[in-house]
C-alpha positions as CSV (number, residue, x, y, z in Angstrom):
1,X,-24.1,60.4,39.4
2,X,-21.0,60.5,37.0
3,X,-22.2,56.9,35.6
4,X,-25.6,59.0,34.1
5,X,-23.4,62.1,32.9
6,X,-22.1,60.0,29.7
7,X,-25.4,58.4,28.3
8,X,-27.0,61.4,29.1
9,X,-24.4,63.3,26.8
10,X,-25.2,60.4,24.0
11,X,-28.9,61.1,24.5
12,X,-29.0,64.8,24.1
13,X,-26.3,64.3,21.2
14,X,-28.3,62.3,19.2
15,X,-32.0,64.2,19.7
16,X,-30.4,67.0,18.5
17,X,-29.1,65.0,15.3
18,X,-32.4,63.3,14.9
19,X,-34.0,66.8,15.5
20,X,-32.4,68.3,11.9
21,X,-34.7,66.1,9.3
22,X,-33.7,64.7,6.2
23,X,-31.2,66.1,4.2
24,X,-32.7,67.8,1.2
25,X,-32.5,69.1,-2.3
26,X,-30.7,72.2,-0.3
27,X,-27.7,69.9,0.4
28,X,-26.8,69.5,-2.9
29,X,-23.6,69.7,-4.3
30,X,-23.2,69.7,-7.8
31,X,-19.4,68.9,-8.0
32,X,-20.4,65.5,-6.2
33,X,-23.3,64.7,-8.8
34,X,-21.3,65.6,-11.3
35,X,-19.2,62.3,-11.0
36,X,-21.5,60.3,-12.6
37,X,-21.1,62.8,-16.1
38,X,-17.3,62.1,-16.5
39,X,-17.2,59.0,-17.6
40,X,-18.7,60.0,-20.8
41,X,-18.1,63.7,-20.8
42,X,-15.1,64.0,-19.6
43,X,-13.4,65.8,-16.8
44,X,-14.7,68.7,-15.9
45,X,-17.2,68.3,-18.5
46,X,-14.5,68.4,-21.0
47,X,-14.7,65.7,-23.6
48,X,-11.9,64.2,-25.3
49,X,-14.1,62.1,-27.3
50,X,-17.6,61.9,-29.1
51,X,-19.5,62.8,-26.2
52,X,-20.6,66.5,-25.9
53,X,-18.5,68.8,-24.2
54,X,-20.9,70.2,-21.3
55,X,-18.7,72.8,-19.3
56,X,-19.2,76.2,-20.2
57,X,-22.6,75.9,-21.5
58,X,-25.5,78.0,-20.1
59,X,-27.2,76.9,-16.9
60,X,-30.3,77.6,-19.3
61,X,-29.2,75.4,-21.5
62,X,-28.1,72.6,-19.7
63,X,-31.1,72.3,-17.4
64,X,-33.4,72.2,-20.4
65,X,-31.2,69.6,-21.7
66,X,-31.9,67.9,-18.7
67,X,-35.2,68.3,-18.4
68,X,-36.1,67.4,-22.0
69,X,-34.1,63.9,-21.4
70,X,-36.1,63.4,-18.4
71,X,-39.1,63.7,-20.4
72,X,-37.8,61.1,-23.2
73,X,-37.3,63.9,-25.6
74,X,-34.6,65.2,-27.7
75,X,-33.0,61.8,-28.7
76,X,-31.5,60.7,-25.0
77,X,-29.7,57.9,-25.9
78,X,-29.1,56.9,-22.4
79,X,-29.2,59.9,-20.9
80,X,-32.8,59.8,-20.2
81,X,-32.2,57.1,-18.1
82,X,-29.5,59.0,-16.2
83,X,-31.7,62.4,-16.1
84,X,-34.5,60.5,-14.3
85,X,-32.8,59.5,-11.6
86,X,-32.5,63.3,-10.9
87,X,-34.5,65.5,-8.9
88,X,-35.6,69.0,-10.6
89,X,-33.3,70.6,-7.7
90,X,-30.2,68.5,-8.8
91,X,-30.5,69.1,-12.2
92,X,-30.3,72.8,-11.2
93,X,-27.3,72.1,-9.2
94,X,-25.7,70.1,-11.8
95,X,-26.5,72.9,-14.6
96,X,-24.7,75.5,-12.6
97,X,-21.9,73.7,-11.5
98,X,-21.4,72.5,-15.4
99,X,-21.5,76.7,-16.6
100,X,-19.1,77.6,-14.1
101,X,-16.9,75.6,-15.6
């Protein structure tokens, strides 16, 4: 019987991971989709350069940046490219991770 205890162990172990779904928007962590802003805004969304400085701004006001890139509006540069790739709930994350800054 103890050569069935361990694959059983496995078995249960990995219908209860299978059991938990994707992961979604929920999961989200704005501090880890952030890294792809500090290239060009900085650290922290602190810019040393040409490139807007985004911390501290409004979670209003960066999301509807966001959005409006997303839709090709508001003279994106590249960043409409970069907004599309985000989902409406990511944006969100990323807008008030950027305000509590």
């Amino acid at each position: 019987m103890k050569s069935l205890e361990v694959p059983l162990v496995v078995l249960g172990l990995a219908a209860l991971g299978l059991s938990s779904g994707p992961v979604q928007a929920d999961m989200v962590s704005g501090a880890v989709l952030t890294n792809t802003c500090f290239s060009c805004h900085g650290a922290d969304g602190r810019s040393a350069g040409h490139m807007p400085t985004i911390a501290g701004k409004s979670e209003k006001f960066i999301t509807q940046k966001l959005m409006a890139f997303k839709k090709d509006k508001g003279n994106p540069t590249i960043m409409n490219r970069i907004a599309k790739g985000f989902s409406d709930a990511e944006i969100a994350a990323i807008a008030k991770y950027y305000a509590k800054k």
